[in-house]
C-alpha positions in Angstrom: -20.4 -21.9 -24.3 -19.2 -25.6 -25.2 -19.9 -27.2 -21.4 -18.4 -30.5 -21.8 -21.1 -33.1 -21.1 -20.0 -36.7 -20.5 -21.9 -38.9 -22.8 -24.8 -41.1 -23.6 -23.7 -43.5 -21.4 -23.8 -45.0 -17.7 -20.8 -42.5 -17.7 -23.2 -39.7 -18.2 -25.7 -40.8 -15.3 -23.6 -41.2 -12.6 -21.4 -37.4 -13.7 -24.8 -36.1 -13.5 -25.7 -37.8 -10.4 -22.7 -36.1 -9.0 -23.8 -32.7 -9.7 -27.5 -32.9 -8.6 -27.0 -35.0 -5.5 -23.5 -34.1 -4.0 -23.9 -30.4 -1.7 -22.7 -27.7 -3.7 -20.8 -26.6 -0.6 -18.9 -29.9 -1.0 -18.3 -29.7 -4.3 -17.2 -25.7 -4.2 -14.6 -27.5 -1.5 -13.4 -30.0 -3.5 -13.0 -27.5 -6.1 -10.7 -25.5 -4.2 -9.1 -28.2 -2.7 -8.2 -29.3 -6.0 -7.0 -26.3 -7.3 -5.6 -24.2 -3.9 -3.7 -21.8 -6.6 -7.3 -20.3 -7.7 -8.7 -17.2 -6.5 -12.8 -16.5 -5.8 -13.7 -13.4 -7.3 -17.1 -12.5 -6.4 -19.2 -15.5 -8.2 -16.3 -17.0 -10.1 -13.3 -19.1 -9.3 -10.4 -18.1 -11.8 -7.2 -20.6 -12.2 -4.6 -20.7 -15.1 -5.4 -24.1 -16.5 -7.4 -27.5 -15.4 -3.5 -28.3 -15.0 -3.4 -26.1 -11.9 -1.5 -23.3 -13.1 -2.1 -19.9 -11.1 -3.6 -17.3 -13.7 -6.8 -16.0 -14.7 -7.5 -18.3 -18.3 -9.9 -20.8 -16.7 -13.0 -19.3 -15.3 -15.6 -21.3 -13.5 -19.0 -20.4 -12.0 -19.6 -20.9 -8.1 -22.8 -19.2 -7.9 -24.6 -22.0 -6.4 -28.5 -20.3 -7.7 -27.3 -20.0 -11.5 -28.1 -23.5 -13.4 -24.4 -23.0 -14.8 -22.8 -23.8 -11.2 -19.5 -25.3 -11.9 -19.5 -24.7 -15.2 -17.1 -22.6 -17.5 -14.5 -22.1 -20.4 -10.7 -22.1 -20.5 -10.4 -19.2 -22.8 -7.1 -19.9 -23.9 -7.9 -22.9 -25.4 -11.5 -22.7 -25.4 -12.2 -25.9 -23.8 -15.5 -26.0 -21.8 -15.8 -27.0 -18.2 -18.4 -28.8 -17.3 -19.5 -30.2 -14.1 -17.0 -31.2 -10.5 -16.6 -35.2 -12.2 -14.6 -33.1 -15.1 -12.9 -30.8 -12.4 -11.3 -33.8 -10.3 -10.7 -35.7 -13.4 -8.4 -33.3 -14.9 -6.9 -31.6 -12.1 -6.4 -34.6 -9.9 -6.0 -37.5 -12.4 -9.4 -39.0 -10.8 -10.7 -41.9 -12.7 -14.7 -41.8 -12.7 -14.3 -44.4 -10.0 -12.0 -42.5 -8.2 -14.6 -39.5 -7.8 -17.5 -41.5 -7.3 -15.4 -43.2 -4.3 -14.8 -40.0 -3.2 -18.6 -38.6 -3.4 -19.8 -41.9 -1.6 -21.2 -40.7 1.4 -23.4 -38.8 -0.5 -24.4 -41.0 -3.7 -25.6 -43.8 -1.6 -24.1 -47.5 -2.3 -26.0 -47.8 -5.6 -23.5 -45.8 -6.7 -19.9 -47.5 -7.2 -19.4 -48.4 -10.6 -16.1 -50.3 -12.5 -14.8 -48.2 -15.0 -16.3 -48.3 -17.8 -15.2 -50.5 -20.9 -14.6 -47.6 -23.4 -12.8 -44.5 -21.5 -14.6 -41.4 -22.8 -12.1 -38.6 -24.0 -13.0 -35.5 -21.8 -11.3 -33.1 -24.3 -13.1 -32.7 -27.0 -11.0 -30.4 -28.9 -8.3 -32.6 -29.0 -8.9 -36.4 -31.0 -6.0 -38.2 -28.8 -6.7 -38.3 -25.1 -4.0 -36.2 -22.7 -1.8 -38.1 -21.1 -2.8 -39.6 -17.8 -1.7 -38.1 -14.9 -0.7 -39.6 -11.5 -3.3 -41.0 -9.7 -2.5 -40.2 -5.7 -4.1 -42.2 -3.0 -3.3 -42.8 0.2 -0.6 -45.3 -1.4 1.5 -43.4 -3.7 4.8 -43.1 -2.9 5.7 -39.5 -1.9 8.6 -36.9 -1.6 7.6 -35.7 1.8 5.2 -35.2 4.5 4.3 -32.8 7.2 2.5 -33.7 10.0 -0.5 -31.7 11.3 -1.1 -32.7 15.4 -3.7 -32.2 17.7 -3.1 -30.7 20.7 -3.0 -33.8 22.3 -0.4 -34.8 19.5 -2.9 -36.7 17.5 -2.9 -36.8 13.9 -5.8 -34.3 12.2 -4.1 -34.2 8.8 -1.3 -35.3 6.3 0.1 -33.1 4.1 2.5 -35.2 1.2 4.5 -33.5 -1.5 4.7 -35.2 -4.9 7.5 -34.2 -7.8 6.1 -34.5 -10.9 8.0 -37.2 -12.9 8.3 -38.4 -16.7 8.3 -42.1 -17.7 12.0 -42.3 -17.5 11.7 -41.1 -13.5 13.2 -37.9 -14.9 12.1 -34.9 -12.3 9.8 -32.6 -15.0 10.4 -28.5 -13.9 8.4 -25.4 -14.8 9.5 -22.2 -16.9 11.7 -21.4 -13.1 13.6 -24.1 -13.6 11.9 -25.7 -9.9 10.8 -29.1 -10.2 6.8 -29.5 -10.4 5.3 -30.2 -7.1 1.8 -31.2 -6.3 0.8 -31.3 -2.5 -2.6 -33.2 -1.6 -3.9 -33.9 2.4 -5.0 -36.6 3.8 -7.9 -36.5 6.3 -9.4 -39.4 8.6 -9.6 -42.5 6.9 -9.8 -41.2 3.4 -7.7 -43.8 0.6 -8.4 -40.4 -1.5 -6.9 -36.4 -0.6 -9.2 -34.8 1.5 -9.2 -32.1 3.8 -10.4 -32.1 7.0 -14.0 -30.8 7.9 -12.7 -27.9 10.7 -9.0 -26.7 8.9 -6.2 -27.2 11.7 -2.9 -24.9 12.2 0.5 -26.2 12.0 2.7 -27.1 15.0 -0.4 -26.8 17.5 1.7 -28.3 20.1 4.6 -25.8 19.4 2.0 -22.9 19.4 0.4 -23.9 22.8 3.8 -23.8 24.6 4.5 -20.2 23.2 4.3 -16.8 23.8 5.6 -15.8 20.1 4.2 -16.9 17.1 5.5 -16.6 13.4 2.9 -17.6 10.6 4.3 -18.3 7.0 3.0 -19.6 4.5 3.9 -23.1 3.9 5.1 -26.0 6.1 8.9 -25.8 4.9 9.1 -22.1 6.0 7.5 -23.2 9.3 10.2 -26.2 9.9 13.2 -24.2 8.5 12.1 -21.5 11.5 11.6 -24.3 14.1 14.6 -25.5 13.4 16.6 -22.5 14.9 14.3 -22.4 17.9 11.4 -20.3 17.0 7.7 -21.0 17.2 6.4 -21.3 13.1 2.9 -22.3 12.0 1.0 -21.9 9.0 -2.6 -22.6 7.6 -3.3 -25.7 5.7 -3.2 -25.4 1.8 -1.3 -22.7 1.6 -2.2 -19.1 0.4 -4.4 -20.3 -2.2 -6.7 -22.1 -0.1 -7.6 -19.4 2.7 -10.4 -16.9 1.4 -13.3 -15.0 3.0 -15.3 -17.8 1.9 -13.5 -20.7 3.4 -12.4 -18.7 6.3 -14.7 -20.1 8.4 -13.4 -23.7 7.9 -10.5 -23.0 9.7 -9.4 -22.9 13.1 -7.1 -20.2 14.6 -8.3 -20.7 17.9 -4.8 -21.8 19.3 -3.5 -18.6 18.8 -5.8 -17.3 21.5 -3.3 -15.0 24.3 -0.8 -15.1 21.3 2.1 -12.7 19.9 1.5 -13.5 16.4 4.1 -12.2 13.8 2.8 -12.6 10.5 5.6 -13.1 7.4 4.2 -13.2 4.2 5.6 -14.2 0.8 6.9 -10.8 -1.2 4.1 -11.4 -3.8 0.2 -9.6 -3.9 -0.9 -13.2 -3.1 1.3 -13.0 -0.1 0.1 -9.6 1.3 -3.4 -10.3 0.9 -3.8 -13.5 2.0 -1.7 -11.9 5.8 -4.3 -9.4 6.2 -7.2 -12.1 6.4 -4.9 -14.3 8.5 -4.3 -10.8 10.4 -8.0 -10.7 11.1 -8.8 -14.1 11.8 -5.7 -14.0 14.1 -7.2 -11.2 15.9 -10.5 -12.1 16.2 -9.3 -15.7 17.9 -7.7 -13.4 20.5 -4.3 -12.9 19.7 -2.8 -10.1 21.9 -1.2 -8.3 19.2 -0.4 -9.1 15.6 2.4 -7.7 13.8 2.8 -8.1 9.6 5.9 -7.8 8.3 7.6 -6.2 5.3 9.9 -7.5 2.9 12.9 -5.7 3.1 13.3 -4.0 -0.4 15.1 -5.5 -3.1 14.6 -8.7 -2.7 13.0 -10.9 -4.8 9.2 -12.0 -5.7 8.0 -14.5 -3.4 10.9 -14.2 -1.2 10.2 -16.2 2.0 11.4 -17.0 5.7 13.2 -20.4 3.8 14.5 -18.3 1.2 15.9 -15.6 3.8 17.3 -18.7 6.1 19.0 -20.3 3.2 21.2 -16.6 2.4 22.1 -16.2 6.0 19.8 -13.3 6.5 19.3 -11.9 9.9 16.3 -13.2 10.9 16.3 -12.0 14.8 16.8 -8.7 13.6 13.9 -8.6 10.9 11.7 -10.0 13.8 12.6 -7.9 16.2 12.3 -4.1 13.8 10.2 -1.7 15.6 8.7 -0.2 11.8 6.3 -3.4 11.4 2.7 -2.7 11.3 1.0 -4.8 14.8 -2.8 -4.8 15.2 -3.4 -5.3 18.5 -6.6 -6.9 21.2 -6.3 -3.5 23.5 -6.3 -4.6 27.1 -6.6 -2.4 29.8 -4.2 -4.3 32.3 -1.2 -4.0 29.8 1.8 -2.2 31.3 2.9 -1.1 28.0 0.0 1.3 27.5 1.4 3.6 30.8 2.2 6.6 29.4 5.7 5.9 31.0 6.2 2.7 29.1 5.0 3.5 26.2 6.8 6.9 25.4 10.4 6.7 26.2 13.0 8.8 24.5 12.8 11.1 22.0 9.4 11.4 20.2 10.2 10.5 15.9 10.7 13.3 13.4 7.9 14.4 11.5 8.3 14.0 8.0 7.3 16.1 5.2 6.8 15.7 1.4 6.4 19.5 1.3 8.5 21.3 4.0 6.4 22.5 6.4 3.5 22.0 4.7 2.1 18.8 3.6 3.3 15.8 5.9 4.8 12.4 4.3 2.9 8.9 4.2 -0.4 10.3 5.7 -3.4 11.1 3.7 -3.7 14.6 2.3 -7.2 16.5 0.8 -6.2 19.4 -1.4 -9.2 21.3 -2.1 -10.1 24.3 -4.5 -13.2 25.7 -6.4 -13.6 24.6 -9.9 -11.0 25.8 -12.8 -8.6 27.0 -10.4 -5.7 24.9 -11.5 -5.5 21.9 -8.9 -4.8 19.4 -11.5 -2.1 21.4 -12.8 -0.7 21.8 -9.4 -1.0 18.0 -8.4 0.5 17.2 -11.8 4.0 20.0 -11.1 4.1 18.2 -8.1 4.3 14.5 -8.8 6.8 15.7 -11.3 9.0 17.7 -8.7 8.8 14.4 -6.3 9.6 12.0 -9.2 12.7 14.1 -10.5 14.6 13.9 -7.0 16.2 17.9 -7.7 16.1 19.6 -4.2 14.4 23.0 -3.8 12.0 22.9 -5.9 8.9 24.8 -4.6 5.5 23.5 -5.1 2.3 24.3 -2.6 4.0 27.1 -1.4 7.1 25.3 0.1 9.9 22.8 -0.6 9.9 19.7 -2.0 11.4 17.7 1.2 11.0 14.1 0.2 11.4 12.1 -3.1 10.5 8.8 -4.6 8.2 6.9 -7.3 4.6 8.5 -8.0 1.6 7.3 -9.6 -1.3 10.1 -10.7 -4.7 9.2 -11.8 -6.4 11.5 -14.2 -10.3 11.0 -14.3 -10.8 14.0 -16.2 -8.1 14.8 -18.6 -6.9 12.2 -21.1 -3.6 11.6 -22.5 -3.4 14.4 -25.3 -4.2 17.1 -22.3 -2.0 15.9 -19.8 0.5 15.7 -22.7 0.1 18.8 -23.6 0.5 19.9 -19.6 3.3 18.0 -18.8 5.0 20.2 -21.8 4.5 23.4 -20.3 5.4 22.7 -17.2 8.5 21.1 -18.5 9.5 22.6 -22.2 13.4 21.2 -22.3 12.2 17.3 -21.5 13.8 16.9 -18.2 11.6 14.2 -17.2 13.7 11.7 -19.3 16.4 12.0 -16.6 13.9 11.7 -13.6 15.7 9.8 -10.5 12.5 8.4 -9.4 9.3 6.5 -11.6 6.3 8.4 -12.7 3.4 7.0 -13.6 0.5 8.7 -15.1 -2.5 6.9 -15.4 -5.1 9.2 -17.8 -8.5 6.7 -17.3 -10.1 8.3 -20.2 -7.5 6.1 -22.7 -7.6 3.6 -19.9 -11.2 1.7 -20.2 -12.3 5.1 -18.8 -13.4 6.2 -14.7 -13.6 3.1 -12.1 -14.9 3.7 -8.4 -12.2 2.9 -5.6 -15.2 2.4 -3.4 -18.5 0.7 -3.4 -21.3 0.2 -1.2 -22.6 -3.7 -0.5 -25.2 -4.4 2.1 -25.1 -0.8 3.7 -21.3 -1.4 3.8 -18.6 0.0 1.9 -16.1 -2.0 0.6 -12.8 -1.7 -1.4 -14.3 -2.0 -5.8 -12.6 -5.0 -7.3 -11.1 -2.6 -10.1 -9.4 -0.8 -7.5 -8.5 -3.8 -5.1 -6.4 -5.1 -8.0 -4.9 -1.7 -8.6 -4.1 -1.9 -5.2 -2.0 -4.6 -5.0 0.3 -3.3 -7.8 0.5 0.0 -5.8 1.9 -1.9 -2.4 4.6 -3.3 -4.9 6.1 0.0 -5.6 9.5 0.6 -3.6 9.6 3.9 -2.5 6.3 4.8 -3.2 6.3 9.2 -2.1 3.0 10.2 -3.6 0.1 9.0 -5.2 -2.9 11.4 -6.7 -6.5 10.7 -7.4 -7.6 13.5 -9.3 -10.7 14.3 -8.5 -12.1 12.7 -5.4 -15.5 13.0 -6.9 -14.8 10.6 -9.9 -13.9 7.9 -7.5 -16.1 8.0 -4.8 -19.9 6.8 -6.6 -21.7 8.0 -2.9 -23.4 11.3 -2.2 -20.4 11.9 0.6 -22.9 15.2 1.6 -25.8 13.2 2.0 -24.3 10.3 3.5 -21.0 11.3 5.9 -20.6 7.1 6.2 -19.5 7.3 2.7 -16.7 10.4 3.2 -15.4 8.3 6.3 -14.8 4.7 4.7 -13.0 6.5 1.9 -11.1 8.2 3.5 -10.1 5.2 6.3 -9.0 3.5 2.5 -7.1 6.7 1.5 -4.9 6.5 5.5 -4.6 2.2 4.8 -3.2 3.0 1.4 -0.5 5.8 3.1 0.0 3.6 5.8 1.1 0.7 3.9 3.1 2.4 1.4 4.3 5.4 3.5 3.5 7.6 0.7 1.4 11.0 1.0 -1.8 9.8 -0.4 -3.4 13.3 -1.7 -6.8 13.5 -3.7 -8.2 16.5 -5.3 -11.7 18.2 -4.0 -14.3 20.8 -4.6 -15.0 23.5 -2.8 -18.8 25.0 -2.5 -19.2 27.9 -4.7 -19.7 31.4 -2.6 -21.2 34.3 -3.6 -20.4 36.5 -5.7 -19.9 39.1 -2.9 -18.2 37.2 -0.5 -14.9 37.2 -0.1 -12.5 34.0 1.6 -10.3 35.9 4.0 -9.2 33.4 6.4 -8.0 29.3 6.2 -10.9 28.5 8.7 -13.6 30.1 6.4 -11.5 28.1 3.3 -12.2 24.8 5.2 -15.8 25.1 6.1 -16.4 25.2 2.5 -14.8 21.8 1.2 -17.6 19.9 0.7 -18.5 17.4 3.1 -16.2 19.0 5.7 -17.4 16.7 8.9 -16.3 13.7 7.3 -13.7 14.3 4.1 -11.6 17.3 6.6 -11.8 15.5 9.7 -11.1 12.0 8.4 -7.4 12.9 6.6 -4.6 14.0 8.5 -4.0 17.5 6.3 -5.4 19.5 4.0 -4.7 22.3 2.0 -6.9 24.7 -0.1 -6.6 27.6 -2.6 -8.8 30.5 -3.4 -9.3 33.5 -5.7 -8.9 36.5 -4.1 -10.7 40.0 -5.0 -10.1 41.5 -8.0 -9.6 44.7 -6.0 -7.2 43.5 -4.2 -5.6 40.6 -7.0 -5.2 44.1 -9.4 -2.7 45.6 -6.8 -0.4 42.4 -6.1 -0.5 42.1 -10.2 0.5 45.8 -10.4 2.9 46.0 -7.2 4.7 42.8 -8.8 4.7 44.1 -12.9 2.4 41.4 -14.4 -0.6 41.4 -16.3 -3.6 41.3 -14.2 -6.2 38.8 -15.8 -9.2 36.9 -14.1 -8.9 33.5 -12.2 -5.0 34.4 -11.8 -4.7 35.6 -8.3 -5.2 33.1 -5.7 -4.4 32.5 -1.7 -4.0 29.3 -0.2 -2.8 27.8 3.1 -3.1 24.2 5.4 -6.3 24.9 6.9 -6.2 21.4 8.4 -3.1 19.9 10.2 -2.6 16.9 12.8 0.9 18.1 13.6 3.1 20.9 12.8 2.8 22.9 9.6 3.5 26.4 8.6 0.0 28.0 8.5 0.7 30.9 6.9 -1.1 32.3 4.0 0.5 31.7 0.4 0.1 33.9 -2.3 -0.4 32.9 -5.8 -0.1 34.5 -9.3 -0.9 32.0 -12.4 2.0 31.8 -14.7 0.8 32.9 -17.8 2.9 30.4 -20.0 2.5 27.0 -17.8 -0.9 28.0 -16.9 0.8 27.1 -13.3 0.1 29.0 -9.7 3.1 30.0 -8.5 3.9 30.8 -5.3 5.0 34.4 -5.2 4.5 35.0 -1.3 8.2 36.1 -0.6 8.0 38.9 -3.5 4.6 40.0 -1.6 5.9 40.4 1.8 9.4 41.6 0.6 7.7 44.4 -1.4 6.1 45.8 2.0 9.2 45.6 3.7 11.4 48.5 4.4 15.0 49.3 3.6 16.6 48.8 7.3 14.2 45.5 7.3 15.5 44.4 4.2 19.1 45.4 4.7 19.3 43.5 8.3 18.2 40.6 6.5 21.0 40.5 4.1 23.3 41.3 7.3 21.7 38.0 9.6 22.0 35.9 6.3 25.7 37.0 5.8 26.6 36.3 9.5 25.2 33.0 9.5 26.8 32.1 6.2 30.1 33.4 7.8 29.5 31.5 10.8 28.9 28.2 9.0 32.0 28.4 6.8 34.5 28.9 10.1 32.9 26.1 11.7 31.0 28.0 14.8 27.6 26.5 14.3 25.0 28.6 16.1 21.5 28.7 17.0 18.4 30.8 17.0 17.8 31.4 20.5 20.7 29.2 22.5 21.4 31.0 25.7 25.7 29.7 25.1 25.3 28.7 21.3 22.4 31.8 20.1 23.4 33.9 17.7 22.3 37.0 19.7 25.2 36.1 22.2 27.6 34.9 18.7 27.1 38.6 17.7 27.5 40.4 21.1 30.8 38.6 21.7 32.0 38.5 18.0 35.2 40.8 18.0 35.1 40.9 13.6 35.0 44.3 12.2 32.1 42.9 9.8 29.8 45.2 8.4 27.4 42.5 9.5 28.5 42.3 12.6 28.8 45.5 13.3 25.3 46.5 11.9 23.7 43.8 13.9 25.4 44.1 17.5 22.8 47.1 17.8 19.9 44.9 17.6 17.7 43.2 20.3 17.7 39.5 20.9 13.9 39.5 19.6 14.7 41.3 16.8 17.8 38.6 15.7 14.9 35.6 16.4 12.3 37.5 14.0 14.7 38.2 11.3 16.2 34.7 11.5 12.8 33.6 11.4 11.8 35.5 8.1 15.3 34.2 6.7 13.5 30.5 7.2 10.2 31.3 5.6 11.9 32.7 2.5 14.0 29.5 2.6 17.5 31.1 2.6 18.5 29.0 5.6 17.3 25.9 7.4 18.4 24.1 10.6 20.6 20.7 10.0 22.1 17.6 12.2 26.1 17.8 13.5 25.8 14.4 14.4 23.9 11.3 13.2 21.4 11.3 16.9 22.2 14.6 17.8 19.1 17.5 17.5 18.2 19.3 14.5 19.0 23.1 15.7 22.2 24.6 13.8 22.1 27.3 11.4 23.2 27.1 8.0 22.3 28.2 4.9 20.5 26.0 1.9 23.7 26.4 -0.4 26.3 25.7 2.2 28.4 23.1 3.8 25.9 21.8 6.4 22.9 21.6 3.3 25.5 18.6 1.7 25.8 16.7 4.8 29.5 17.1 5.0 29.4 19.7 7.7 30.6 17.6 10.8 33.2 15.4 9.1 35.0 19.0 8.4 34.1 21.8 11.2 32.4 20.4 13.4 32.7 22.0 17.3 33.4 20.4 21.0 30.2 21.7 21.6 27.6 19.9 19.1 
């Protein structure tokens, strides 16, 4: 590596002196004060350029026990780093005297030198020097200041903004077309930027006064939010500054007893620098925290200023009851009395699956080797992505629709290719409404872990925590697939239930933040050759590390292979080949909230190499005539129903269609046929009309309850039902 040295010279003393005698604490702080758009990544600091620039180019080494500490090489233009004199040189326009003057408590007065006679060029692949640039002090002229006060309403800190300028006085502006800013503080009695020893909040007298707190990111986004009568504070230095490492250098103390609302830029930067300010927030004792969301579409780093200055509603994006709040519990709060707390009507479960496997909640689906889940997963990202309704997949409904993203640990792009063309042989996926992304990690720099174990803790893997940032970008993110668990997780989960928990706590974050249905593929334990899976509960005691993968999502779902005794009838009943590994069961054997629990049957399609749910074919085949022929009848009175506009109900004591039929005076056969039947008997045979998916309950009104009967091709299915036939009674 070419580490810059400074020469043979007094020069080269005193940079050295520097390095050994000034703390490396203090110098790790100067270098992120210098730089606050760098990033710590484990024992590196990555920035762009020695310019400043946010990026990844320049790469410098803050492992204090390594004889290379701040050290490194801007690999875009190879340059070598070498040493903090070099650091504040370049990315302050320091002087050697300037740094030395801002070392001096710790180099003793020996060392306060003139500049030296002969300047030493610091670049040394470049034979001009760089142009010099602006030396601050506490004496340059600047484009602005915010003031950081005590709570007393003494000054802690000063925060100046400086435009970059040319010669001429002529503003200079980045690629954006914004003009160049450079911000420095000003600490104490300091003629030089420094920051303060303990990090102060903005507006402490503000925040002292209030009950509500909003924390952006800079000072401008704080004053434009004062300014129409809120309560706005930030942290000092921005989002580049505040890390796990210097967290401790700052003080959130004020916000002790504290709403705090926390409104991030729309960038990754912005959303991971709010969670740390979420937990430092609520570890000062904040009573609640609350992190907002960017309202989609707007633009990246779209801020409170940004919103202000386009006469967004602000009141209303504070007030929206679907932010995210972390709260301090406290037992004296009123709001936690069950008659506080749950008022109105309870919210709609959701589904991505109908029935079946719940939306923006993490999902295990779990099967013994070879039986196909890959190739199930895979049909259904590619159902969700194409945004066509009733398409079956898991042995129900596709309900919801949106962007997905699969990860393939096992199969690489020529298999998947070769998948993805049997399941869809005329190229439909061109048209898709929605984005699928397939990530195959064999062509990718192969397997990564999502998780990783440090100091008996397990923690998010950098590979992943990057990945992870680009997911939470995603609008409309409906499903995301890690296929299989076992590639990602590098933990015995069996041997160590710890292991099965933390991922699985990542899996619900991930959901929670994305509202997607976060589903990874598992194994089940191999059983013996005689035994025989009969039931969902003796399905779920075999997923592998049950206690803690089962109990820690919110669903799961697994398939089996039935007997061949008993997989040679359904093959014969139905008129299909009967071959080995093609006859398979499955059902949620795991559900926090309602789901159809019902067992699915399964017959492998022998040209997509798919299970298909063939469960309605099953049952129908061991139904009798009259059965079958009064469900043709119910179907054809409801249909009837729907298009004269007399919505109905299943079981409604005035709106039932028991008491529909008893009253009817049409001379329909299906009337007729049906006015001889018992009011269980309609509720069973409507309810066998649901699970085959013929019909399904829908809204008359926007708020009003999800109860009427109609039929999934008619009228009520488009959403156009009230506008047209709507009765006095919905």
């Amino acid at each position: 590596m070419g580490v810059l040295r400074i020469g043979n010279t007094k020069s080269k003393n005193l940079a050295d002196d520097i390095s050994e005698k000034v703390p490396k604490s203090v110098q790790l702080q100067a270098l992120v004060d210098t730089y606050p758009n760098g990033i710590m990544r484990g024992t590196q600091f990555e920035i762009g350029s020695l310019d400043g620039e946010k990026g990844k180019s320049l790469k410098i080494s803050v492992d204090a026990n390594r004889s290379d500490f701040m050290q490194g090489m801007d690999f875009s233009t190879h340059e070598g780093v070498g040493g903090i004199t070099k650091i504040m040189m370049e990315g302050r326009g320091m002087t050697l005297q300037d740094v030395s003057e801002y070392f001096a408590d710790y180099l003793g007065p020996d060392f306060r030198p003139r500049p030296p006679e002969n300047p030493v060029n610091l670049n040394l692949n470049q034979e001009s020097p760089k142009p010099q640039k602006m030396q601050i002090d506490i004496n340059t002229p600047h484009d602005g200041e915010h003031v950081y006060e005590s709570s007393e309403g003494e000054i802690i800190c000063l925060v100046r903004r400086y435009i970059s300028r040319s010669e001429d006085g002529e503003v200079l502006r980045g690629n954006d077309g914004k003009a160049k800013k450079e911000f420095r503080q000003f600490s104490g009695n300091s003629t030089f930027p420094k920051m303060p020893d303990t990090r102060p909040l903005y507006n402490i007298p503000g925040i002292l006064e209030a009950e509500r707190i909003i924390w952006v990111e800079g000072e401008k986004c704080a004053d434009d939010l004062n300014s129409l009568g809120h309560t706005a504070t930030c942290h000092l230095g921005g989002a580049g500054m505040l890390s796990v490492r210097s967290a401790p250098s700052y003080d959130f103390s004020p916000l002790q007893g504290k709403q705090v609302i926390l409104w991030p830029d729309n960038d990754s930067a912005g959303v991971k620098v709010a969670k740390l300010v979420q937990d430092l927030a609520t570890k000062a004792g904040a009573t609640s925290v609350t992190m907002l969301t960017p309202p989609r579409g707007k633009p990246e780093k779209w801020d409170a200023s940004d919103a202000i200055s386009e006469g967004f509603d602000v009141n209303n994006f504070l007030n929206a009851p679907q932010h995210k709040t972390k709260q301090n519990i406290s037992l004296r709060d009123e709001s936690l009395l069950v008659s506080n707390m749950f008022v109105g009507s309870a919210p709609e479960q959701r589904f991505l699956i109908a029935d079946t496997i719940p939306l923006g909640v993490p999902v295990v689906f779990a099967a013994a080797g070879d039986s196909g889940k890959g190739m199930m997963t895979l049909d259904l990202a590619m159902k969700v992505a194409s945004g066509e309704s009733m398409q079956s997949s898991f042995g129900g409904f596709v309900a919801n629709h949106g962007n997905v993203v699969l990860m393939s640990a096992e199969d690489d792009k020529d298999e998947l290719h070769r998948r993805i063309e049997r399941l869809d042989p005329l190229n439909a996926r061109s048209d898709y409404q929605h984005d699928l992304r397939v990530l195959p990690l064999p062509n990718l720099g192969g397997v990564f872990p999502m998780m990783q174990k440090v100091d008996n803790t397990y923690i998010m893997a950098p590979e992943f925590e990057r990945l992870y940032e680009q997911i939470l970008e995603i609008d409309n993110l409906a499903l995301f697939v890690a296929d299989p668990m076992a590639s990602f997780v590098h933990a015995d989960i069996n041997a160590d239930p710890a292991a099965g928990a933390a991922f699985m706590g990542m899996l619900a974050q991930l959901a929670t933040e994305t509202g997607a249905t976060v589903m990874v593929n598992h194994h089940m334990a191999k059983i013996r050759d005689n035994d025989v899976i009969t039931t969902p509960e003796q399905a779920r005691n075999l997923i592998r590390g049950t206690s803690a993968i089962v109990d820690g999502v919110r669903s799961a779902f697994s398939v089996w292979q039935v007997d061949e005794k008993m997989g040679r009838q359904r093959c014969k009943d139905l008129g299909v080949t009967y071959t080995r590994n093609s006859v398979f069961d499955g059902a949620v054997v795991k559900s926090n909230g309602p789901a159809n629990r019902e067992i699915r049957h399964f017959i492998r399609n022998q040209s997509s190499g798919l299970l298909e749910d063939r469960s309605v074919d099953i049952r129908n085949l061991a139904l009798s005539t009259t059965v079958r022929l009064r469900l043709e009848y119910m179907y054809e009175f409801i249909s009837m129903c729907e298009e004269h506009g007399m919505a109905i109900t299943k079981g409604g004591s005035d709106d039932g269609a028991y008491e529909a039929i008893r009253v009817s005076s049409s001379t329909e056969p299906c009337v007729l046929a049906l006015k001889e039947v018992s009011s269980s008997t309609i509720k069973n045979t409507i309810t066998a009309l649901q699970e085959e998916g013929r019909i399904d309950t829908y809204k008359l009104s926007q708020t009003g309850p999800k109860k009427w009967l109609g039929t999934k091709i008619g009228v009520m299915s488009q959403g156009i039902y009230e506008a047209r036939t709507a009765r006095e009674n919905h």
